[in-house]
N, CA, C and O atoms as a CHARMM CRD file, in Angstrom:
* protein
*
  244
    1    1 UNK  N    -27.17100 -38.51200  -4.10500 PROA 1      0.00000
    2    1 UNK  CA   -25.99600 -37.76600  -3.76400 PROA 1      0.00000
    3    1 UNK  C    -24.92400 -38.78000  -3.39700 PROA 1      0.00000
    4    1 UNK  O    -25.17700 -39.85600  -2.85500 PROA 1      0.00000
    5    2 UNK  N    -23.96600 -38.44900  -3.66000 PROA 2      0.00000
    6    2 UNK  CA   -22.60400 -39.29200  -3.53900 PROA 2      0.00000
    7    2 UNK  C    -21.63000 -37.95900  -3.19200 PROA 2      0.00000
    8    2 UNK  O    -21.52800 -36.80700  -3.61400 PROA 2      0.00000
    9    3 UNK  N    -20.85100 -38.95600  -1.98100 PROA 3      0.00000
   10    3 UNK  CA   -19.54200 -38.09700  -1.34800 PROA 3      0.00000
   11    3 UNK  C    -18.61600 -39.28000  -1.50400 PROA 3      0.00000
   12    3 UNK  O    -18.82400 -40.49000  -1.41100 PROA 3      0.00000
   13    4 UNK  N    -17.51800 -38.56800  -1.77300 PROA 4      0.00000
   14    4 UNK  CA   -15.92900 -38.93600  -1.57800 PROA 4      0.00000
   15    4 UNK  C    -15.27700 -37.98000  -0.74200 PROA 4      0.00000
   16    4 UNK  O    -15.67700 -36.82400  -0.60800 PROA 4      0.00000
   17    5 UNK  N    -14.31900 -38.43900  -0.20400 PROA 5      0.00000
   18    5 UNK  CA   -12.93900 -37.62600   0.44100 PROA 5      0.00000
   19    5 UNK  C    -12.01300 -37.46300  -0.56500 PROA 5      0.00000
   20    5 UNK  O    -10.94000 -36.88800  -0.38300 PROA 5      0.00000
   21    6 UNK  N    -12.42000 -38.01000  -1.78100 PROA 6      0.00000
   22    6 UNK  CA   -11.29200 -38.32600  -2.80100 PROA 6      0.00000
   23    6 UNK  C    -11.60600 -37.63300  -4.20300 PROA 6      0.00000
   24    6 UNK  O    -11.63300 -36.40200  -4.20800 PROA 6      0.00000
   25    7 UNK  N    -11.81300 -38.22600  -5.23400 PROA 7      0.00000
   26    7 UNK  CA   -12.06100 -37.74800  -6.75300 PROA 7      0.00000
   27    7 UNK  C    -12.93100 -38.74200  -7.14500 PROA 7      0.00000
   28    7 UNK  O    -12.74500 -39.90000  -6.77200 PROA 7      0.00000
   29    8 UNK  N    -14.16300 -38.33600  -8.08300 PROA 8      0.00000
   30    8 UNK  CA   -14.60100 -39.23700  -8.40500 PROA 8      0.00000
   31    8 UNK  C    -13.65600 -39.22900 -10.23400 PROA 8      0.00000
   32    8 UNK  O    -13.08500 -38.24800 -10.71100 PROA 8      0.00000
   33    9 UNK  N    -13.77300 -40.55400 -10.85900 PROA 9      0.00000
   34    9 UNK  CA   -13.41600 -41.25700 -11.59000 PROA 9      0.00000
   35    9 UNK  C    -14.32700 -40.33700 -13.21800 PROA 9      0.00000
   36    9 UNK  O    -15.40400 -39.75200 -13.10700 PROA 9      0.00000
   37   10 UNK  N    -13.67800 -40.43300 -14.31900 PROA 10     0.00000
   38   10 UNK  CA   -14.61000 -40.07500 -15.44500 PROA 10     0.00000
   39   10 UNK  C    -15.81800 -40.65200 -16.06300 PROA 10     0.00000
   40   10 UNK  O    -16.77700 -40.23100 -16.70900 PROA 10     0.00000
   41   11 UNK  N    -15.24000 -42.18600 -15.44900 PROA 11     0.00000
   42   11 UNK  CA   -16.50100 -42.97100 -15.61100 PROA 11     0.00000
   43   11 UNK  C    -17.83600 -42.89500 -14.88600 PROA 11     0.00000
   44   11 UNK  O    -18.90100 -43.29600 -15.35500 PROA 11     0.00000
   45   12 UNK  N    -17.64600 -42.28100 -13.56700 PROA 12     0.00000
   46   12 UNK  CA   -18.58400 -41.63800 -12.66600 PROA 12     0.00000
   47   12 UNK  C    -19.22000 -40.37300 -12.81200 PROA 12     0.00000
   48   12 UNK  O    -20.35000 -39.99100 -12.50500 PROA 12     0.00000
   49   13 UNK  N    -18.19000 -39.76800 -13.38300 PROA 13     0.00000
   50   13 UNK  CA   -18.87700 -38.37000 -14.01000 PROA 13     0.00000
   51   13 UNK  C    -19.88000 -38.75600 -15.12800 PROA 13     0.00000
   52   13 UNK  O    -21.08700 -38.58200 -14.96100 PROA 13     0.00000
   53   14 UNK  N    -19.42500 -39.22700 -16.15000 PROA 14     0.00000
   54   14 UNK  CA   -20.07600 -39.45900 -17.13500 PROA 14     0.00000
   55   14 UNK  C    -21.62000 -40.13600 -16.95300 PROA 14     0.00000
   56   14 UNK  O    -22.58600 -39.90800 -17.68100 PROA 14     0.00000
   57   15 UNK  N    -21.58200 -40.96300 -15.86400 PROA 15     0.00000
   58   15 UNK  CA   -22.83600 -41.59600 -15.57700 PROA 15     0.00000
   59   15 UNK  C    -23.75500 -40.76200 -14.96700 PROA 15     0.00000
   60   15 UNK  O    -24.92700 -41.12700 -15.06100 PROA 15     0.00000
   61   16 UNK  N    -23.53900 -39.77100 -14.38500 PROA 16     0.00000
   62   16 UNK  CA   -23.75900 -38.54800 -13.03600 PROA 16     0.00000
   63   16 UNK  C    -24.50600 -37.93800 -14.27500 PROA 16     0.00000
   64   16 UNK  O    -25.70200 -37.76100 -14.04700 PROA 16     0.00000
   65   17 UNK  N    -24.04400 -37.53600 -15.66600 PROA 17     0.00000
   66   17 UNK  CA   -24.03200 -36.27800 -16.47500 PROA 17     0.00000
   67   17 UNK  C    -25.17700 -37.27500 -17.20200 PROA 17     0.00000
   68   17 UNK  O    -26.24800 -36.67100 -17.26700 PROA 17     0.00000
   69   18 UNK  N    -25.25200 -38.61000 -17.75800 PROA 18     0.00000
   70   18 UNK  CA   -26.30300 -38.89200 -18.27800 PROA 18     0.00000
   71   18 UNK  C    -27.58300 -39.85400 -17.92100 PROA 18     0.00000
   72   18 UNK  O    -28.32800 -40.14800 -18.85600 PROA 18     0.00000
   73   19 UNK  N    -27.77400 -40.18900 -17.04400 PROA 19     0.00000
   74   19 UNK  CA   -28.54500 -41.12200 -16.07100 PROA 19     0.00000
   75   19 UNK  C    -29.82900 -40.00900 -15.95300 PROA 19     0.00000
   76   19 UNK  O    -29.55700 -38.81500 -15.82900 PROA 19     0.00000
   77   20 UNK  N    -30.99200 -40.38600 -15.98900 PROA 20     0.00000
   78   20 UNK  CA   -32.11700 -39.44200 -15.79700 PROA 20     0.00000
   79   20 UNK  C    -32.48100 -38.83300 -14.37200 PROA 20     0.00000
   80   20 UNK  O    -32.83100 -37.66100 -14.23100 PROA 20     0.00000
   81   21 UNK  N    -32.40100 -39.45300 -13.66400 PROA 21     0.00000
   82   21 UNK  CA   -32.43400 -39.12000 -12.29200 PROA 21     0.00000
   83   21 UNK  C    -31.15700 -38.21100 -11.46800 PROA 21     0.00000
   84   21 UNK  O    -29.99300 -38.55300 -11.25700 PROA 21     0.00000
   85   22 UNK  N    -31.71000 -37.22600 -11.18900 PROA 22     0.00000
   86   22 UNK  CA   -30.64700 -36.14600 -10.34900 PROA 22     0.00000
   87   22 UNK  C    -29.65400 -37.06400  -9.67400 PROA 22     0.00000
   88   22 UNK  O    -30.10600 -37.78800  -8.78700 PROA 22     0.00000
   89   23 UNK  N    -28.31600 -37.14200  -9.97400 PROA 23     0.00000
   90   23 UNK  CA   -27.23500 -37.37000  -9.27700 PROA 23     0.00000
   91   23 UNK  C    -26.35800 -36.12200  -9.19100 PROA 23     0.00000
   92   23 UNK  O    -25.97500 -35.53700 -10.20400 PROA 23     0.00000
   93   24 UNK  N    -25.95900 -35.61300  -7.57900 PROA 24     0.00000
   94   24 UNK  CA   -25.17300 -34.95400  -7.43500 PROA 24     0.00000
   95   24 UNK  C    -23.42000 -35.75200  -7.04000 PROA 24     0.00000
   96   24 UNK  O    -23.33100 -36.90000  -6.60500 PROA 24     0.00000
   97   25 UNK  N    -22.54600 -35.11000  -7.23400 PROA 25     0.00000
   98   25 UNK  CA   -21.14100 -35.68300  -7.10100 PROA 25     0.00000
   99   25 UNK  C    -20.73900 -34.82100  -6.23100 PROA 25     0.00000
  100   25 UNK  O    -21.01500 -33.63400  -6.40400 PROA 25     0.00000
  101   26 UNK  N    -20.03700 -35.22000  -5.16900 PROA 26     0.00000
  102   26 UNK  CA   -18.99300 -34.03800  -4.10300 PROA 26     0.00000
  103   26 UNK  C    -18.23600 -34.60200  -3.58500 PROA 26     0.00000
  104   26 UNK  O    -18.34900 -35.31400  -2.58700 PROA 26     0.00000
  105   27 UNK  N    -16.97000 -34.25600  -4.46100 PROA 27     0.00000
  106   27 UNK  CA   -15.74000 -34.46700  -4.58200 PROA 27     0.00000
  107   27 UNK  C    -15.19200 -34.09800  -2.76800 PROA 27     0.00000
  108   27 UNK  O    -15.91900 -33.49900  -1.97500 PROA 27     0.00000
  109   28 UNK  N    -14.10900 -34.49900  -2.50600 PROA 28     0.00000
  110   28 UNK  CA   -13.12300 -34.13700  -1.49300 PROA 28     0.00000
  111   28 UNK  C    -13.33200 -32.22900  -1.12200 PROA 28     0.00000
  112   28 UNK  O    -13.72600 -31.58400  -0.15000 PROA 28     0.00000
  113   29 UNK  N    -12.74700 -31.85000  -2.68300 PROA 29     0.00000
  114   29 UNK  CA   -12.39200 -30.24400  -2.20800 PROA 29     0.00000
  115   29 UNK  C    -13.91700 -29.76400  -2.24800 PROA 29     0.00000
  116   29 UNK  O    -14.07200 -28.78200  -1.52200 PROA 29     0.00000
  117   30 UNK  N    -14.70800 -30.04600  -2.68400 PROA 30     0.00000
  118   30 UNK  CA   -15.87900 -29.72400  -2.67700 PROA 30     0.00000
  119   30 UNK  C    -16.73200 -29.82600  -1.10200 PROA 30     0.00000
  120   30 UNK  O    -17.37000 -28.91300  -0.57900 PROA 30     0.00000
  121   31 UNK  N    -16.55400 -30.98200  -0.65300 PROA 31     0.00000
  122   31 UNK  CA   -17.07800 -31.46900   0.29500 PROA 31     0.00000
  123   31 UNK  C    -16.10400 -30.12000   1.80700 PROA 31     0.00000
  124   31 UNK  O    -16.56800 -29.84500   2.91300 PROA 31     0.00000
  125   32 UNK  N    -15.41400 -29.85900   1.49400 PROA 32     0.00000
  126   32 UNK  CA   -13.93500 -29.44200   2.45800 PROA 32     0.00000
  127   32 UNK  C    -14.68000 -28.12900   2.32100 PROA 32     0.00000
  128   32 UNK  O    -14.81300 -27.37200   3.28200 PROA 32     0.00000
  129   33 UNK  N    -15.11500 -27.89300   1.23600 PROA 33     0.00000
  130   33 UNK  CA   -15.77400 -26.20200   0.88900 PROA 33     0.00000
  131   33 UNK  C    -16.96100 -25.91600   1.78900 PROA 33     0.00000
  132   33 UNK  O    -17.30300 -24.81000   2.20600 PROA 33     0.00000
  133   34 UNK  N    -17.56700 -27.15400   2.03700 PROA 34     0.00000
  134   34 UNK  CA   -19.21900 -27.00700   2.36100 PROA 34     0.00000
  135   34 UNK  C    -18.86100 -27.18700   3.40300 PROA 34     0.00000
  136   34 UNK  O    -19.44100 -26.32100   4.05600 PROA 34     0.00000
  137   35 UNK  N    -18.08700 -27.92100   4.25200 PROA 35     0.00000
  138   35 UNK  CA   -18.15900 -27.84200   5.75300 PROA 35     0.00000
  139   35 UNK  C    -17.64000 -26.62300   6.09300 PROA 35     0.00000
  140   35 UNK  O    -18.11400 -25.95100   7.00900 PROA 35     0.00000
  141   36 UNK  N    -16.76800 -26.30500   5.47600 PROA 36     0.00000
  142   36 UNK  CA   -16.05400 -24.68700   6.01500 PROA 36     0.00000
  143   36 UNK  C    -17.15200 -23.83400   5.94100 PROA 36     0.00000
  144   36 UNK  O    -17.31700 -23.08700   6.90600 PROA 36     0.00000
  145   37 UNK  N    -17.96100 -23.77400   4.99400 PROA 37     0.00000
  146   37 UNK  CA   -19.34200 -22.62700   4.81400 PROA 37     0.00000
  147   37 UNK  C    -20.35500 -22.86000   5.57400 PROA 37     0.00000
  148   37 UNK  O    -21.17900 -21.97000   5.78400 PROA 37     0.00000
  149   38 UNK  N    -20.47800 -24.17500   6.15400 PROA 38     0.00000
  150   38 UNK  CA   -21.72100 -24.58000   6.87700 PROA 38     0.00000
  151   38 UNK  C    -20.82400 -24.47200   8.63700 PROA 38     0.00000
  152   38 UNK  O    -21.43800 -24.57800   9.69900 PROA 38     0.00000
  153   39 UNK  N    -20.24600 -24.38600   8.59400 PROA 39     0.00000
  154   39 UNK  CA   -18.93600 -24.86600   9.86900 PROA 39     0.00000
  155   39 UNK  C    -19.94500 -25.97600  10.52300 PROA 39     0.00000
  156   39 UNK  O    -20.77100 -25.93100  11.43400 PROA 39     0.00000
  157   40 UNK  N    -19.52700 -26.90700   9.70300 PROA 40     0.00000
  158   40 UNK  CA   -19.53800 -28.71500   9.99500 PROA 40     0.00000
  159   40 UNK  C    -18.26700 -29.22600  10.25800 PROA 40     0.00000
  160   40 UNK  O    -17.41100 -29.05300   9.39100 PROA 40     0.00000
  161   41 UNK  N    -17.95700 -29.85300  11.33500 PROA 41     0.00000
  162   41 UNK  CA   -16.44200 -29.80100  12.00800 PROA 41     0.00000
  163   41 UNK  C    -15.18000 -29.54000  11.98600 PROA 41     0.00000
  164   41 UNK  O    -14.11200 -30.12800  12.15600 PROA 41     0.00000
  165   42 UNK  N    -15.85100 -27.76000  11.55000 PROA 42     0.00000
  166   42 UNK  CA   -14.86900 -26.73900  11.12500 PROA 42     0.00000
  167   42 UNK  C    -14.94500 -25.18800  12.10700 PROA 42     0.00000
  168   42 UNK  O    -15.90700 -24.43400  12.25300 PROA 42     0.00000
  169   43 UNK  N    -13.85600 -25.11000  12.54900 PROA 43     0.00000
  170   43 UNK  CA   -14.04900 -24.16700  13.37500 PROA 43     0.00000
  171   43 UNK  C    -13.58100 -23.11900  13.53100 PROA 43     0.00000
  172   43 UNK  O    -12.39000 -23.37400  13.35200 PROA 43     0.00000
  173   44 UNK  N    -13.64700 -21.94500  13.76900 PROA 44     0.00000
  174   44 UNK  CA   -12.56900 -20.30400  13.46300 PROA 44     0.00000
  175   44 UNK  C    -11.87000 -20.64300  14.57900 PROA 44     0.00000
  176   44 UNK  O    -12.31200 -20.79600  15.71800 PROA 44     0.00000
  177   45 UNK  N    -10.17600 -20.80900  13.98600 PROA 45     0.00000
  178   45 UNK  CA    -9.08300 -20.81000  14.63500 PROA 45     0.00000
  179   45 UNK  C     -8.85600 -19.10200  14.89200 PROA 45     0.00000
  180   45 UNK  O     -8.83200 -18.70400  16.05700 PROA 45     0.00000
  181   46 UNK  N     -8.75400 -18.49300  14.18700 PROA 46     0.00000
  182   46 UNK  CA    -8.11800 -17.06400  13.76800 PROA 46     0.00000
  183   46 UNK  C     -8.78700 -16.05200  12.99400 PROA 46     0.00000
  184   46 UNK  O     -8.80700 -16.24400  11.77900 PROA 46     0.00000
  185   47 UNK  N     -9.37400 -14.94800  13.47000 PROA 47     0.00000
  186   47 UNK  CA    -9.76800 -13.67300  12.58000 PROA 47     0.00000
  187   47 UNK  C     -9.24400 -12.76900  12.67800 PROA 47     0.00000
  188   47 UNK  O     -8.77200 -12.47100  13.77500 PROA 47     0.00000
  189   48 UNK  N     -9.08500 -11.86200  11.47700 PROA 48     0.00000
  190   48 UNK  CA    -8.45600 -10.52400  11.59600 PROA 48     0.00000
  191   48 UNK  C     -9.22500  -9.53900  10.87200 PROA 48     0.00000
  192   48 UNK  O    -10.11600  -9.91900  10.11400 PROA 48     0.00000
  193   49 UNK  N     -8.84100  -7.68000  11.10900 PROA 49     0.00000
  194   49 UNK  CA    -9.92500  -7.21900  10.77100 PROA 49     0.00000
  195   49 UNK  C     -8.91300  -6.44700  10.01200 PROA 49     0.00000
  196   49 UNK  O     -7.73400  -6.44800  10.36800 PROA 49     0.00000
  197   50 UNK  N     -9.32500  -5.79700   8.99200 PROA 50     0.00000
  198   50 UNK  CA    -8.55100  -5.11100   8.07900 PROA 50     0.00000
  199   50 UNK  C     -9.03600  -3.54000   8.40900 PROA 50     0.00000
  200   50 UNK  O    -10.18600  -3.11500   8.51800 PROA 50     0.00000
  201   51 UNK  N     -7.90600  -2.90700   8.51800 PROA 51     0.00000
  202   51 UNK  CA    -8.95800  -1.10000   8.86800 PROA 51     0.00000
  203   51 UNK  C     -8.22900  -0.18500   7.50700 PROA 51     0.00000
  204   51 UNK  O     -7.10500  -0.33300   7.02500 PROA 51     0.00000
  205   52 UNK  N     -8.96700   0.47500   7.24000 PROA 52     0.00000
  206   52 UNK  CA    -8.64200   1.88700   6.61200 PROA 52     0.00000
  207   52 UNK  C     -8.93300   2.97200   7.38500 PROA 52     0.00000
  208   52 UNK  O     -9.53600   2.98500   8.45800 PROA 52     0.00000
  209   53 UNK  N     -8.38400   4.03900   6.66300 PROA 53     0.00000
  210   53 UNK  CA    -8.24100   5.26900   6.91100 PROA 53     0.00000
  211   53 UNK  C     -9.54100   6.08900   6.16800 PROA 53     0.00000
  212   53 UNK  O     -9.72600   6.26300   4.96300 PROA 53     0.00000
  213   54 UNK  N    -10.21100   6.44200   7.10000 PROA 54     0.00000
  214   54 UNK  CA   -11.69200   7.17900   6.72600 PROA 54     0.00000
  215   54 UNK  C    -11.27800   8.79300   6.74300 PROA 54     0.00000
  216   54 UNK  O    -10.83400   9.67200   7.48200 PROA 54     0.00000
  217   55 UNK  N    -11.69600   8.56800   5.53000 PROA 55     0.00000
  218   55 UNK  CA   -11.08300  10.12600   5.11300 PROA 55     0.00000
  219   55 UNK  C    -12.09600  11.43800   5.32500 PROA 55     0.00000
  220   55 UNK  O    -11.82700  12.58500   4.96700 PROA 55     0.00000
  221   56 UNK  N    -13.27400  11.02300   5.96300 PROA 56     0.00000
  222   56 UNK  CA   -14.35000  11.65700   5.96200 PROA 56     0.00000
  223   56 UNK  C    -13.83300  12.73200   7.46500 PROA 56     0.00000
  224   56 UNK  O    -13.85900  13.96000   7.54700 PROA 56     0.00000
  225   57 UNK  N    -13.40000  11.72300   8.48900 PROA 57     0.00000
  226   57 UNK  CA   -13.23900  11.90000   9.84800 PROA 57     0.00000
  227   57 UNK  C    -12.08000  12.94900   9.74500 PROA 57     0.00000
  228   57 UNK  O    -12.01600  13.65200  10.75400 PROA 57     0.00000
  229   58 UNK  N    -10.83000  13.33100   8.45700 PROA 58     0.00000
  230   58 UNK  CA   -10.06100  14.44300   8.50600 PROA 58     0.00000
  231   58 UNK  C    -10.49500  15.61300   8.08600 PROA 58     0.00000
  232   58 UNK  O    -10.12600  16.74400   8.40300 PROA 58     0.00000
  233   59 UNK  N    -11.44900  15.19700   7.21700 PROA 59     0.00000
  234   59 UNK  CA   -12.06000  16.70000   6.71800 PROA 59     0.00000
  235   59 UNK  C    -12.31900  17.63300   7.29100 PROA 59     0.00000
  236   59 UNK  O    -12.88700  17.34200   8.34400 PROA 59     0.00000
  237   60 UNK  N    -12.12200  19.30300   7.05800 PROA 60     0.00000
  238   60 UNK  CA   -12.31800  20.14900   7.83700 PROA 60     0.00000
  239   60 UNK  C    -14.45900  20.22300   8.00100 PROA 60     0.00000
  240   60 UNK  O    -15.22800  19.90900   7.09200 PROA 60     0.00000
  241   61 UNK  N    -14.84200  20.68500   9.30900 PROA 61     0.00000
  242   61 UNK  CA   -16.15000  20.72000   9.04500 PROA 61     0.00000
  243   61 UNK  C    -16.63200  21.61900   9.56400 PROA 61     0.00000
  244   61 UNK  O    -17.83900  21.82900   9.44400 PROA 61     0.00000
């Protein structure tokens, strides 16, 4: 496994894609993805909740 904060290069891809042995690549935005999903020194600033209108609760019964 290989991390960057950055991009890896085509020449790196290319070696990644044919080399026999499992190489994974994780790029910057990639890496930015997995800490947000894992919350690895990422943290909920802000949530909000979205509501609808339950139409069940007007019905006559």
């Amino acid at each position: 496994m290989f991390i960057t904060t950055s991009r890896f290069g085509q020449g790196a891809q290319q070696y990644a894609d044919q080399v026999s042995a499992r190489v994974v690549l994780i790029d910057g935005n990639e890496l930015g993805r997995l800490m947000v999903e894992h919350s690895v020194g990422a943290e909920t600033q802000d949530a909000y909740s979205l509501k609808r209108v339950d139409e069940a609760f007007f019905q006559a019964q």
